[in-house]
C-alpha positions as CSV (number, residue, x, y, z in Angstrom):
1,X,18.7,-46.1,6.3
2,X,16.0,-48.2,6.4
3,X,12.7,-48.5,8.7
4,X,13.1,-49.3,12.8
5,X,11.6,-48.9,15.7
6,X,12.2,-50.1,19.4
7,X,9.7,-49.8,22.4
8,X,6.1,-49.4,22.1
9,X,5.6,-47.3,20.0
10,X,2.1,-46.3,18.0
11,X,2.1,-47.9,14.6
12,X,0.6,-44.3,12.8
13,X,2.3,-41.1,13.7
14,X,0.4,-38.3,15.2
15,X,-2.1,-40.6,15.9
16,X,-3.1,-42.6,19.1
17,X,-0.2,-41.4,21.5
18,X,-0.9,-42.6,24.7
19,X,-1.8,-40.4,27.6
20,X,0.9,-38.8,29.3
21,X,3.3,-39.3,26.3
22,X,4.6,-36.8,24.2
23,X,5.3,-37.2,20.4
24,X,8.3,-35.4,18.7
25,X,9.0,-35.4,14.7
26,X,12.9,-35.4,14.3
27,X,13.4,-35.1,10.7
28,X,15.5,-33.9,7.7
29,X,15.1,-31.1,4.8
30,X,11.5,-29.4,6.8
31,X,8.7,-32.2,7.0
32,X,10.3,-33.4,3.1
33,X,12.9,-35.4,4.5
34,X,13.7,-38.9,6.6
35,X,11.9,-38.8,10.1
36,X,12.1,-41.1,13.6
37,X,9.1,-40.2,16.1
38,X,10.2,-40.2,19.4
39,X,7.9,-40.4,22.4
40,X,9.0,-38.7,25.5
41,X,7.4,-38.4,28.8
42,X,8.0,-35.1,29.4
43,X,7.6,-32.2,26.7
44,X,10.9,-31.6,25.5
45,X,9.9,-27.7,25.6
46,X,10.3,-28.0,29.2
47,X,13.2,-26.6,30.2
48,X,14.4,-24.4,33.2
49,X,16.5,-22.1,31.3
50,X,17.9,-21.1,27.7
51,X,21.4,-19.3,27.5
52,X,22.6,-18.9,24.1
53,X,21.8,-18.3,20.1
54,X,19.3,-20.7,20.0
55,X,16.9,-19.4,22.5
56,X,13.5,-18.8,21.1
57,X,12.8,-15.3,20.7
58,X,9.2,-13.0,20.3
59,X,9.1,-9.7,19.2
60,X,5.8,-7.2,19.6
61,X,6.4,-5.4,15.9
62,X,2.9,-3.2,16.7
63,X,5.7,-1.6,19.1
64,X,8.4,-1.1,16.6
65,X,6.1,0.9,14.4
66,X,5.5,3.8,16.5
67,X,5.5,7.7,15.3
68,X,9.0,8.0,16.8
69,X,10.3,5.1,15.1
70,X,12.3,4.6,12.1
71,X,9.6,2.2,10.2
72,X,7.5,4.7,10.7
73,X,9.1,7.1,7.7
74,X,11.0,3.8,5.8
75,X,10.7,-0.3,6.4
76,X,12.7,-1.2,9.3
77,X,15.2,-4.5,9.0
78,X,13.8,-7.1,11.4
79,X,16.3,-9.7,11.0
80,X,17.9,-11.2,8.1
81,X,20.1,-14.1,6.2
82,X,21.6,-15.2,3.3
83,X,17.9,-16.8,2.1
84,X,15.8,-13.7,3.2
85,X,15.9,-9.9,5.1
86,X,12.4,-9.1,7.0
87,X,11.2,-5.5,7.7
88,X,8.5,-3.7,9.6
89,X,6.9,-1.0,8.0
90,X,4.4,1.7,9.3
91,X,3.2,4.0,6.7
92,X,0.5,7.1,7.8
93,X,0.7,9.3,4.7
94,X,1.4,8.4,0.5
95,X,4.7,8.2,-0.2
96,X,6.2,11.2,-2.2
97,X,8.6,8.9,-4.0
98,X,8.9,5.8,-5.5
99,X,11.0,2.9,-5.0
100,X,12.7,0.4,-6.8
101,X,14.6,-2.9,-5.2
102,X,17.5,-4.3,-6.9
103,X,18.2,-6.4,-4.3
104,X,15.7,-8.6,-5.0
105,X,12.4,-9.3,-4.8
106,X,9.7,-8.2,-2.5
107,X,6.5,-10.0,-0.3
108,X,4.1,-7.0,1.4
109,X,2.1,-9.1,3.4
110,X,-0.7,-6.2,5.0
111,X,-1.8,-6.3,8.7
112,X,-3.5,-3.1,9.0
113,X,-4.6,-0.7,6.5
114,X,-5.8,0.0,3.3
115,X,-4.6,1.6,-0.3
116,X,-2.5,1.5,-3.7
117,X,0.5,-0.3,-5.0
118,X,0.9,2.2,-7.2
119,X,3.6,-0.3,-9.8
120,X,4.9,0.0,-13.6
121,X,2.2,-2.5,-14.0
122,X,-0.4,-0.7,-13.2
123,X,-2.4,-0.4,-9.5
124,X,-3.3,-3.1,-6.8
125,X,-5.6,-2.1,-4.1
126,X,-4.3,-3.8,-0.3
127,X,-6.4,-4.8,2.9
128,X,-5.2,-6.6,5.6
129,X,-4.7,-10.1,4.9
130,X,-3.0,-9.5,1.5
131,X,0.4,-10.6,0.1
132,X,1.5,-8.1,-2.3
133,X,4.1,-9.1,-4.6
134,X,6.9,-7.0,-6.2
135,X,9.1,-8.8,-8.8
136,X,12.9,-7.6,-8.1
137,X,13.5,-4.3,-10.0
138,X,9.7,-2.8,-10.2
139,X,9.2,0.8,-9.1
140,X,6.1,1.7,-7.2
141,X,5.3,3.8,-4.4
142,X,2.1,3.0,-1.6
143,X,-1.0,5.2,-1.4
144,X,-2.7,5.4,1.9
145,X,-5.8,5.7,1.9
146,X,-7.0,4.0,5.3
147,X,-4.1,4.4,7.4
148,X,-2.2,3.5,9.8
149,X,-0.7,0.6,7.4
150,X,1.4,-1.6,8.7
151,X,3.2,-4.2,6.1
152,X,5.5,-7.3,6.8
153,X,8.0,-7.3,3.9
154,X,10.1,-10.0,2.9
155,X,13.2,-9.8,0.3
156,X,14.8,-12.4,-1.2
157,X,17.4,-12.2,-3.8
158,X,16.2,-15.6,-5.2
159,X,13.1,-15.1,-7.4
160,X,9.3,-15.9,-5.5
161,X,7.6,-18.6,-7.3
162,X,4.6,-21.3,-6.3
163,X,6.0,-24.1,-4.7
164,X,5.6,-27.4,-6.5
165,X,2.2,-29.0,-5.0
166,X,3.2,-32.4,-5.9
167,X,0.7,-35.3,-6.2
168,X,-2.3,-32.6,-4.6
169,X,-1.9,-30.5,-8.6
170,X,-1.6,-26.7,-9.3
171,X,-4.6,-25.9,-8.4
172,X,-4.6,-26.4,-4.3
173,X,-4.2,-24.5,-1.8
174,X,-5.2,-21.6,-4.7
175,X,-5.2,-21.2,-8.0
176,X,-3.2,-19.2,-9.9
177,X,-6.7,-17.7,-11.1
178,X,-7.3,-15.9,-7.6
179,X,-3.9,-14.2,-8.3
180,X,-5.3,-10.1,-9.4
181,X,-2.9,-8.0,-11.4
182,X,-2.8,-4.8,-11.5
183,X,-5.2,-2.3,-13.2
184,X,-3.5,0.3,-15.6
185,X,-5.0,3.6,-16.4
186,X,-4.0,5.7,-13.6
187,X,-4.0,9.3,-14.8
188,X,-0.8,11.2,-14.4
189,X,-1.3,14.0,-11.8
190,X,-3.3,16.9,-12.1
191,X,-0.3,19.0,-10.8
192,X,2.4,17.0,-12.5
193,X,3.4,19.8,-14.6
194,X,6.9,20.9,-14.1
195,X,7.2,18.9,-11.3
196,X,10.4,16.7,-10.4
197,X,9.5,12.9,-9.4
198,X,12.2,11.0,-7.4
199,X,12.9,7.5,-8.3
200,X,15.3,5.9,-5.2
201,X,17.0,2.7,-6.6
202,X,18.0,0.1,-3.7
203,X,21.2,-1.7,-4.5
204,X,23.2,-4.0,-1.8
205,X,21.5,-1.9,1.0
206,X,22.5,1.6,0.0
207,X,20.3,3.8,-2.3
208,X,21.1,5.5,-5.4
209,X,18.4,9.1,-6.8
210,X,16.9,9.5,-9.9
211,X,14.8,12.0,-10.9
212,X,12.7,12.2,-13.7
213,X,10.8,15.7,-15.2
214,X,7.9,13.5,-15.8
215,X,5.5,11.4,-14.1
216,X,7.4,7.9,-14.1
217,X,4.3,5.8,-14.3
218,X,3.9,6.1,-17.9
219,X,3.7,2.3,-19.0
220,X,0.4,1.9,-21.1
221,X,1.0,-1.8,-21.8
222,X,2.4,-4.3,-21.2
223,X,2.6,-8.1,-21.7
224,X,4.4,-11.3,-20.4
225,X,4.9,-13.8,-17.2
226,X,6.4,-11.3,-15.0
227,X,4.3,-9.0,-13.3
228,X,3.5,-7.5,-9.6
229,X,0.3,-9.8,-8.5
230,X,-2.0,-9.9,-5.0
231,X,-3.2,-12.5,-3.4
232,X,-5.3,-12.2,-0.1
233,X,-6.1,-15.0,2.4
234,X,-9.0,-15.7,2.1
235,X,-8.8,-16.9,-0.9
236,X,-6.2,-19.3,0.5
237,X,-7.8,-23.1,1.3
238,X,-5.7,-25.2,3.6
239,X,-5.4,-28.9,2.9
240,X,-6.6,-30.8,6.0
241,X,-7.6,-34.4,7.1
242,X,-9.5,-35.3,9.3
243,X,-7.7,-38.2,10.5
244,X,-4.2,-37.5,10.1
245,X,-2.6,-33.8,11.7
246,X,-0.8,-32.7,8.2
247,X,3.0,-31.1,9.1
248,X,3.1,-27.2,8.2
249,X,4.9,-27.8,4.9
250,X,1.2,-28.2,3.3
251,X,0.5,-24.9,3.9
252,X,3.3,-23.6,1.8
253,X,2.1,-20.5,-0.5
254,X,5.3,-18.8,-1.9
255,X,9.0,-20.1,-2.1
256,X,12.4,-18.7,-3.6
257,X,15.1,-20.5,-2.8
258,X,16.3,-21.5,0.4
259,X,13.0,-19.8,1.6
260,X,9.4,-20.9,2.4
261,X,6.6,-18.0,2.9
262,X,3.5,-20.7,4.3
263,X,0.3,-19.5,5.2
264,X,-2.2,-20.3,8.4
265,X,-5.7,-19.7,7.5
266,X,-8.7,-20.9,9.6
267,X,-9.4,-24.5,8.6
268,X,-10.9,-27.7,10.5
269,X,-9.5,-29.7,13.2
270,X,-9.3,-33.8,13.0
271,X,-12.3,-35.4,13.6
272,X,-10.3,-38.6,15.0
273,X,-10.4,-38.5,18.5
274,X,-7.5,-40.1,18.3
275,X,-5.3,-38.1,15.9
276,X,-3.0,-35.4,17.2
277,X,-4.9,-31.7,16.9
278,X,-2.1,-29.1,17.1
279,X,1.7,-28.9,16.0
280,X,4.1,-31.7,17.1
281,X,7.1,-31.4,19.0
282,X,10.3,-31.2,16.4
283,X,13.5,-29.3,16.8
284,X,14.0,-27.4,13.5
285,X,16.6,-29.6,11.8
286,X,17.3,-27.4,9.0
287,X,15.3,-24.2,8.9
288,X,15.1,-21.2,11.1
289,X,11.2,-20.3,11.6
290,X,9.4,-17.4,11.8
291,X,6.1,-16.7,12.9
292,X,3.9,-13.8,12.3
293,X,0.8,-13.5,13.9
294,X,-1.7,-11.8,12.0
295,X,-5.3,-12.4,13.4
296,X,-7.4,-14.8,15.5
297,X,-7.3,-17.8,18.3
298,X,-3.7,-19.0,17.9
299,X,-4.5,-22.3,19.0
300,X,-1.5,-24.0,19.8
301,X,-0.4,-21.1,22.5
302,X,-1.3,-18.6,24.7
303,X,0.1,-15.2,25.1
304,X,0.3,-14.2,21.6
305,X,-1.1,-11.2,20.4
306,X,-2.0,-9.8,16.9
307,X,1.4,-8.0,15.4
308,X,3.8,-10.1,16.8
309,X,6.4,-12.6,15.4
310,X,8.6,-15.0,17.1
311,X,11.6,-16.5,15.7
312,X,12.3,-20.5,16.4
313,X,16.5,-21.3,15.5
314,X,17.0,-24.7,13.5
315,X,18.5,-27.3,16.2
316,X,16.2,-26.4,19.6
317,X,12.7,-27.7,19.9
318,X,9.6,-26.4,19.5
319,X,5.9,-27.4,19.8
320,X,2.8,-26.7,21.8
321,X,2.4,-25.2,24.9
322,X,1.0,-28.6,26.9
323,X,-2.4,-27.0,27.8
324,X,-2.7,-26.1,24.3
325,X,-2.9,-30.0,23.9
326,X,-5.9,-30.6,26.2
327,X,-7.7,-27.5,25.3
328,X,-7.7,-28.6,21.5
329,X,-9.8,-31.7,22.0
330,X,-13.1,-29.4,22.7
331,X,-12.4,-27.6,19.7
332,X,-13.5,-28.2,15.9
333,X,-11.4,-25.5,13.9
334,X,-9.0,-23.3,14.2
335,X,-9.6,-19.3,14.2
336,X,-6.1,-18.0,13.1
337,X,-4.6,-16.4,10.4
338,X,-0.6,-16.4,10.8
339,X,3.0,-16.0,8.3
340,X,5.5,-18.6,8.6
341,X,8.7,-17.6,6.6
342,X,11.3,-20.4,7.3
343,X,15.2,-19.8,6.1
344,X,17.9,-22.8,5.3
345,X,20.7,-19.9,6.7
346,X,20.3,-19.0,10.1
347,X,18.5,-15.5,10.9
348,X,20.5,-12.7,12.7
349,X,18.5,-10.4,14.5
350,X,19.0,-6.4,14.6
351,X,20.2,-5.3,17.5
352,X,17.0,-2.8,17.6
353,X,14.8,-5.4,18.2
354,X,16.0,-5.9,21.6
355,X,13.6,-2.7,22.8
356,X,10.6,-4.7,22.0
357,X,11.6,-8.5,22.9
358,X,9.2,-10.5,25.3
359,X,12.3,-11.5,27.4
360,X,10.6,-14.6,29.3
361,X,9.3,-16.1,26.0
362,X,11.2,-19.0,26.4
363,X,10.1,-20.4,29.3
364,X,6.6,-19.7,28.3
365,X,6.0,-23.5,27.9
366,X,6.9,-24.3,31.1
367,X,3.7,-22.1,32.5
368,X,0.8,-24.5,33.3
């Protein structure tokens, strides 16, 4: 359809909204799409009550991944769709196996801890703040070394790939450069002789033994585009203007399929006095988000804690808490390091996770 407006309206979005009005982004296919501003005078998170599948929802994982816990032993499903299943996992001690997914492919993202993928590519080292990627069908098991670890996982059965950056070029936000493979030359076990080493093979959820008489990392080359790879991120650099308050799309860092992995690393704030300074008001046309929070400030709300994730449902609204909007005009950057994995299907939650829900989340924006 083509451009309209009615009322008074500002003539650049995100940007001069008078005092006491609130801005809201409806709009199609993520931030991609067409898009109306509307301008409200009340927050349209403001709400007395939420009843039904749409409720927002957080979730303190650091709970989840206790001693007496399943994710303690083996990832725990979080929640999952057609685009993408999410686990917890809490790992103390090396694991005595391996593992292989042939379900799809795999995104570690670390929050605590430090080790080994040990992979048929070789090894990658993690620390917190890395993505660790596993092409679908890879076997690898993870050394401890500094413990507790504590991973997000995402599977998708589409492949991960860079998303297109468009007019910005290939090499924003990072370059494939940063990307670090893995080192071979591992040395097979010192005790490996006559030992049995399990291989468990994940297919459509249920998993299938193997056992080998020999050490199964025994690749001493290899060669071609598909390989396990890190990337950490700190070596991820937001776009940003300092006029204009940039939609999250621009921070997008993996994709496969119908879903977006995007990353939230410290960057500046607008200089404009007048531009907007933290996320607008939109209502999730046609992705279900997910937030993990890894480290920092997170600027646009109180409340939330290291560890956590919250889950936002395509259709309802979402946004700032109000404060949040005064309290980011005294402030020059952000200080936050956070996840976003958004999915075209709608996300169903585990029924475990009720156990460590923050049941009054969604009135949390009504709070002053």
């Amino acid at each position: 359809m083509y451009l309209n407006k009615k009322g008074k309206v500002p003539n650049q979005a995100h940007v001069g909204i008078p005092e006491g009005i609130c801005e809201e982004e409806h709009g199609r296919a993520g931030f991609a799409g067409p898009a109306s501003h509307l301008y409200r005078s009340h927050p349209p998170t403001g709400w007395l009550k939420v009843d039904g599948p749409l409720k927002p929802r957080a979730f303190a994982c650091n709970r989840l991944c206790t001693a007496d816990r399943p994710a303690a032993t083996q990832p725990a499903l979080i929640m999952q769709s057609q685009d993408v299943s999410l686990y917890a996992s809490a790992r103390t001690e090396t694991m005595t196996h391996f593992v292989r997914n042939a379900d799809g492919d795999e995104v570690h993202f670390t929050h605590q801890g430090m080790g080994r993928f040990e992979t048929d590519y070789g090894t990658l080292s993690y620390e917190p703040g890395d993505y660790i990627v596993i092409p679908k069908g890879t076997t690898y098991r993870i050394h401890v070394d500094a413990g507790p670890s504590f991973f997000l996982i995402v599977e998708t059965p589409e492949s991960i790939t860079v998303p297109d950056r468009g007019p910005l070029g290939h090499h924003a936000l990072f370059d494939l450069g940063v990307l670090v493979a893995p080192e071979l030359g591992a040395a097979e076990p010192s005790d490996a002789e006559g030992q049995e080493w399990e291989v468990r093979i994940k297919r459509q959820g249920n998993s299938t033994l193997v056992v080998y008489p020999f050490y199964p990392m025994d690749v001493v080359g290899w060669k071609g585009d598909l390989w396990a790879a890190k990337l950490n991120v700190r070596d991820f650099r937001p776009v940003t203007s300092p006029r204009y308050h940039l939609p999250p799309s621009v921070h997008g860092t993996f994709r496969a399929g119908g879903c977006l992995i995007s990353t939230f690393a410290p960057r500046p704030l607008e200089s404009d006095p007048e531009a907007l300074r933290v996320p607008f008001y939109h209502r999730n046309t046609d992705y279900d988000e997910v937030l993990f929070y890894h480290q920092g400030d997170f600027f646009s709300r109180a409340g939330i804690q290291p560890g956590m994730l919250t889950l936002h449902p395509q259709g309802i609204h979402h946004g700032p808490q109000p404060q949040a909007v005064q309290a980011s005009k005294g402030k020059t950057q952000t200080n936050e390091v956070a996840v976003m994995i958004e999915s075209k299907a709608p996300f169903t939650v585990r029924a475990e996770m009720e156990s460590v829900e923050v049941k009054d989340y969604a009135l949390s924006w009504s709070r002053r």
